[in-house]
C-alpha positions as CSV (number, residue, x, y, z in Angstrom):
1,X,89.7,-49.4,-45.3
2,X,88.0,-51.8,-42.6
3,X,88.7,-50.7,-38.7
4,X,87.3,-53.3,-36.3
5,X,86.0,-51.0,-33.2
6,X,83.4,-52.1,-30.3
7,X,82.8,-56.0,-31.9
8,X,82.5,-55.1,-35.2
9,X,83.6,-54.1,-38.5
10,X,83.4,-50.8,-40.3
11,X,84.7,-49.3,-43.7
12,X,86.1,-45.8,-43.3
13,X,87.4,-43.0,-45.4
14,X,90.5,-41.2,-44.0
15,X,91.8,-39.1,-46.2
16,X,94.8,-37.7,-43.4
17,X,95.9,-33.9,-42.3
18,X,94.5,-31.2,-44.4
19,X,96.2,-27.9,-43.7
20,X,94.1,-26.3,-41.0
21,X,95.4,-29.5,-38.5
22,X,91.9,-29.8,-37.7
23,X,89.5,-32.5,-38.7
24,X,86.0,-33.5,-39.9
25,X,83.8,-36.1,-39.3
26,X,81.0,-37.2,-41.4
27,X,78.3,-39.3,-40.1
28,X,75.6,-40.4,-43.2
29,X,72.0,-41.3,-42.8
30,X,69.6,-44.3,-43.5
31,X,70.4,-46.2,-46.7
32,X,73.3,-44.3,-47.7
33,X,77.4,-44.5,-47.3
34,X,80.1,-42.4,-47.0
35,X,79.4,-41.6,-51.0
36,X,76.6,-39.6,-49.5
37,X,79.3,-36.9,-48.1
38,X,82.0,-37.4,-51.4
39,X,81.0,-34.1,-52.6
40,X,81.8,-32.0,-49.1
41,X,84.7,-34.3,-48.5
42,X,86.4,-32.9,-52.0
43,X,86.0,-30.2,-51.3
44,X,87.3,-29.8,-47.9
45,X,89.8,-32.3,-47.5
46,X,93.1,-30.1,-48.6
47,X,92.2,-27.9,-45.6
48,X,91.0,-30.8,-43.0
49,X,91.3,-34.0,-42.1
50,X,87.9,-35.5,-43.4
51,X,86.5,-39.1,-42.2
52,X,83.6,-40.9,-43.0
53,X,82.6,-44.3,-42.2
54,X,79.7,-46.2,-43.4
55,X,77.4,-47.2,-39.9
56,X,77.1,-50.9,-38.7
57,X,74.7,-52.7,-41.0
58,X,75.0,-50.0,-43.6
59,X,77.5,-49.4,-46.9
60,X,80.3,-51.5,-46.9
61,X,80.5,-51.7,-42.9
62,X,79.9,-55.5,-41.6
63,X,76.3,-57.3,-40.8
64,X,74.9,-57.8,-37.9
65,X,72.6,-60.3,-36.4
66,X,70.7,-57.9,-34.4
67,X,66.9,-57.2,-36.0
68,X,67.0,-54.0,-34.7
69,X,70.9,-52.0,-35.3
70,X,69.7,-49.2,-32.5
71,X,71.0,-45.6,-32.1
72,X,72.8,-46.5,-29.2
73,X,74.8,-49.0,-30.5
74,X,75.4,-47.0,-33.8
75,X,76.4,-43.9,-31.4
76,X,78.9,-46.3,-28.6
77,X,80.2,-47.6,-32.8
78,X,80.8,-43.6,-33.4
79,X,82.7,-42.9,-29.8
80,X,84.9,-46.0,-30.2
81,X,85.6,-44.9,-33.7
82,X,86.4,-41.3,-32.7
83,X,88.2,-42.4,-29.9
84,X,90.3,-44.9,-32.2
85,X,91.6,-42.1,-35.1
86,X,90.9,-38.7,-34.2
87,X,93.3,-37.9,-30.9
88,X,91.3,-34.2,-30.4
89,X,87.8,-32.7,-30.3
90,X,86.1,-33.0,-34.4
91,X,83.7,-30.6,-36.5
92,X,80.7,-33.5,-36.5
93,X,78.6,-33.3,-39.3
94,X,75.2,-35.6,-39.2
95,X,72.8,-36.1,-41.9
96,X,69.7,-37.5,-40.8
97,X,70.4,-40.9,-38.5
98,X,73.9,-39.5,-39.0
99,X,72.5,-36.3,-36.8
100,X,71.1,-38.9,-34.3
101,X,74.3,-39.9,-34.0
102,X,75.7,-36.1,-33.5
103,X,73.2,-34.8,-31.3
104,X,73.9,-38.2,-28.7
105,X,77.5,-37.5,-29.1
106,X,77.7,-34.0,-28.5
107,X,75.5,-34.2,-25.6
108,X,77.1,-36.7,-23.8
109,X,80.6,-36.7,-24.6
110,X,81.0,-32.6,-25.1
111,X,85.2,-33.1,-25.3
112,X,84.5,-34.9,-28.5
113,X,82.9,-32.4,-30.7
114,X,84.3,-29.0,-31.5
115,X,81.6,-27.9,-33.3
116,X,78.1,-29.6,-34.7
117,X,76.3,-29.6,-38.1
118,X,73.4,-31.6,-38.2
119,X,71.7,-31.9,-42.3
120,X,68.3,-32.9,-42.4
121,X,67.6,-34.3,-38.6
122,X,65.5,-34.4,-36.0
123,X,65.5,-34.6,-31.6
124,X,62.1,-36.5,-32.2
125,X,61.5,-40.1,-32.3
126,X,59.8,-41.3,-35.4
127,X,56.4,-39.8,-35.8
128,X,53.5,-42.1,-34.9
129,X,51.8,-41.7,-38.5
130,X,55.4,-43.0,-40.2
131,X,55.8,-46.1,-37.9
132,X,53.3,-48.5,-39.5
133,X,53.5,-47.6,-43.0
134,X,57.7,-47.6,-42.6
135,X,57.6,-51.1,-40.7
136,X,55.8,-52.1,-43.7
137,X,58.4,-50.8,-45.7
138,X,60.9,-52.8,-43.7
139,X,59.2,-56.0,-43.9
140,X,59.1,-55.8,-47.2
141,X,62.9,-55.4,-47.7
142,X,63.3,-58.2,-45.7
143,X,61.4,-60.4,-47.6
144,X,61.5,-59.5,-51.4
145,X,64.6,-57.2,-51.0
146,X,65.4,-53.7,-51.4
147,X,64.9,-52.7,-55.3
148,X,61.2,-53.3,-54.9
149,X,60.4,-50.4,-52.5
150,X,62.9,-48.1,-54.6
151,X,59.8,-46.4,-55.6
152,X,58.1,-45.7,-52.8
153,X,61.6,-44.6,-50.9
154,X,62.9,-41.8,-53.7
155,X,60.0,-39.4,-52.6
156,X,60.9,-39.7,-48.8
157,X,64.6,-39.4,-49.6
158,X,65.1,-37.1,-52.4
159,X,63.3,-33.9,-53.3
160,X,60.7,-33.3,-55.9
161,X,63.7,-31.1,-58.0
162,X,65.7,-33.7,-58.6
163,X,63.5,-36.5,-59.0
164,X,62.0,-34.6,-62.0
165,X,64.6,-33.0,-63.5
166,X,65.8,-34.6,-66.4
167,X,69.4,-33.8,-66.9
168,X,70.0,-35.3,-63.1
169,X,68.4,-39.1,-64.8
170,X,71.9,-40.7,-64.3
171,X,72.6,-39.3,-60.8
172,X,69.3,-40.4,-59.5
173,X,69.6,-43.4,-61.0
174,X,73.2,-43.7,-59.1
175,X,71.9,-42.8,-55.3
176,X,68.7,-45.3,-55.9
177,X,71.4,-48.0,-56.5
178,X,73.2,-46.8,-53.2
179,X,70.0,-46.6,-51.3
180,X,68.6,-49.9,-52.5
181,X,72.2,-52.1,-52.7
182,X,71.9,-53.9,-48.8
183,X,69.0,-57.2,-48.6
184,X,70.1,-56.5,-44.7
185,X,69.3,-52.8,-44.5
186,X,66.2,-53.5,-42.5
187,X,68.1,-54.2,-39.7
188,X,68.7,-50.2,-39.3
189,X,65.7,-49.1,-40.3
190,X,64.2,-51.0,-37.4
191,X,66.9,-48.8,-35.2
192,X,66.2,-45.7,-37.2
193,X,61.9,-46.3,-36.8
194,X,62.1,-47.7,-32.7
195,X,64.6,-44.6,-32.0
196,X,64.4,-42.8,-28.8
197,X,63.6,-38.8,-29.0
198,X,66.5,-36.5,-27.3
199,X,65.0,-33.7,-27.5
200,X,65.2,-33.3,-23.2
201,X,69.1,-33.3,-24.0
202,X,69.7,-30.4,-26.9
203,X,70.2,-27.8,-23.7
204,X,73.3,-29.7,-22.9
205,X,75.0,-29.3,-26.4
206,X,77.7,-26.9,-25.9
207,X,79.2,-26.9,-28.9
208,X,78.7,-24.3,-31.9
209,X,75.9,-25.3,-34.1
210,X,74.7,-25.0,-37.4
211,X,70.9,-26.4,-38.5
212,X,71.0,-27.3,-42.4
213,X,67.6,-28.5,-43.8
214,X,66.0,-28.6,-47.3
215,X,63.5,-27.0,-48.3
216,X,61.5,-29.6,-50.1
217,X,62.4,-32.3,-47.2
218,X,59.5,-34.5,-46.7
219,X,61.2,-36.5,-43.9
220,X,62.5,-34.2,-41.7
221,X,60.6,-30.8,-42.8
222,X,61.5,-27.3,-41.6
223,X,59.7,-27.1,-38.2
224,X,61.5,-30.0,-36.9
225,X,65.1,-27.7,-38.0
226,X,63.4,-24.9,-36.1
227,X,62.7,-27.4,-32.8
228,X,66.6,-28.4,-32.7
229,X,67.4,-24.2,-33.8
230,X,65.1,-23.9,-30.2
231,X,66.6,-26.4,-28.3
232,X,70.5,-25.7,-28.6
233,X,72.2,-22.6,-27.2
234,X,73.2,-20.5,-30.4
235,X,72.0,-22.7,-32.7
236,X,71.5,-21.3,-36.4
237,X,69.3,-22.3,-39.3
238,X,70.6,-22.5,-43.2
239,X,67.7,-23.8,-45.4
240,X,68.9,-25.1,-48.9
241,X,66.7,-24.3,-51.5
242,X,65.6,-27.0,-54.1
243,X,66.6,-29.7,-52.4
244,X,64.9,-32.7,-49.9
245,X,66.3,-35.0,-47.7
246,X,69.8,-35.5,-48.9
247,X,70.8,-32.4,-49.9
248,X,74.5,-33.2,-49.5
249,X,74.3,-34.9,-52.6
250,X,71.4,-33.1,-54.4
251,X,72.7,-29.8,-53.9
252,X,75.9,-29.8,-53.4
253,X,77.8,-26.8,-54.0
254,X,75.0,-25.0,-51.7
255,X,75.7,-27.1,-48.8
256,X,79.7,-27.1,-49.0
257,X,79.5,-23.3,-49.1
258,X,77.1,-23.3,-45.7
259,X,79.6,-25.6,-44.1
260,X,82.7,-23.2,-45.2
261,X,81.4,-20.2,-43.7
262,X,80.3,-21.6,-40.8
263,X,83.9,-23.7,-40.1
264,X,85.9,-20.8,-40.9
């Protein structure tokens, strides 16, 4: 469904009360959609309330004229949507921009976020050696499209299991197609790439966390994991082995299980 919040437009999954009463939100990273979460969101949803929405720019959600979608906007688009459907504080889980998202959320609006799982992220603004060859990327995309960087995108987004393991053909074939669906999508790269770092504000995240990472992530590598695991009061690390930088989706029986122990 479509729910117009802070001037725009954005698809959402709301799949209503689980059992527990409590609820889940799921916020995905660059390229993807909600799909990115469908595995943890079976999963959980007879238990909680689950919602996912696709960001501003991204999925389903509506364009934008902006040539730069930035984190800010992307985090007030979060707030007003949290504010809108869920009436107390959520479990937050970020993957990646969607744990740009978290960590801004949690640290400035604490009452909104019961606890915090952040997949694949990073407090750090885009490392200086990504920026050019990403802006190239970017410009690219906005002048021949998306499918024509799909090859130089899988290693950065997937891990090297998956992308050579034979018997997952058809599934990778499926999140290329998500990743490389949106001629506009270099609107939010541009946010993602000209992000601010927030490192300075991980001491003020109250809320319990838990620091998923993969352990053949290219983007978002270990170290940066360990930085946020620093950074936040009580923080702890799960690594999930075999997988890169969507492990939701290329691991996902490992990931559920981290987020099960830690929510229960």
């Amino acid at each position: 469904m479509n729910i117009e919040v802070n001037s725009t437009s954005l698809e959402v999954v709301d799949t209503g009360p689980g059992s527990s009463g409590e609820t889940i939100v799921f916020s995905h990273g660059l390229l993807w959609d909600t799909s990115l979460f469908a595995p943890q969101i079976a999963a959980l949803r007879s238990r909680y309330r689950c919602i996912a929405w696709d960001h501003r720019g991204q999925g389903k959600s509506a364009s934008d004229y902006r040539s730069c979608i930035g984190m800010e906007l992307v985090t007030q688009d979060a707030i007003a949507l949290l504010e809108h459907l869920a009436p107390g504080p959520v479990h937050f889980v970020g993957l990646s921009m969607g744990g740009f998202v978290a960590m801004r959320i949690a640290s400035r609006r604490p009452e909104l976020v019961r606890s915090l799982i952040l997949i694949e992220t990073s407090a750090d603004p885009e490392p200086v050696e990504n920026i050019g060859r990403y802006r190239t990327l970017s410009n690219v995309v906005r002048l021949l499209g998306p499918k024509v960087v799909g090859s130089r995108v899988a290693p950065i987004m997937l891990g090297r299991t998956i992308l050579s393991d034979p018997n997952r053909r058809a599934d990778l074939t499926a999140y290329m197609a998500t990743m490389t669906r949106r001629r506009d999508i270099w609107r939010a790269v541009n946010g993602v790439i000209d992000r601010a770092g927030i490192a300075d504000e991980l001491p003020r995240i109250a809320a319990p966390t838990l620091v998923i990472v993969g352990d053949e992530d290219v983007a978002t590598p270990r170290p940066k994991a360990e930085r946020l695991i620093s950074g936040i009061r009580g923080a702890r690390l799960e690594v999930i082995p075999h997988a890169g930088h969507s492990s939701t989706v290329e691991e996902p029986a490992r990931v559920t299980s981290c987020l099960q122990r830690f929510l229960s």
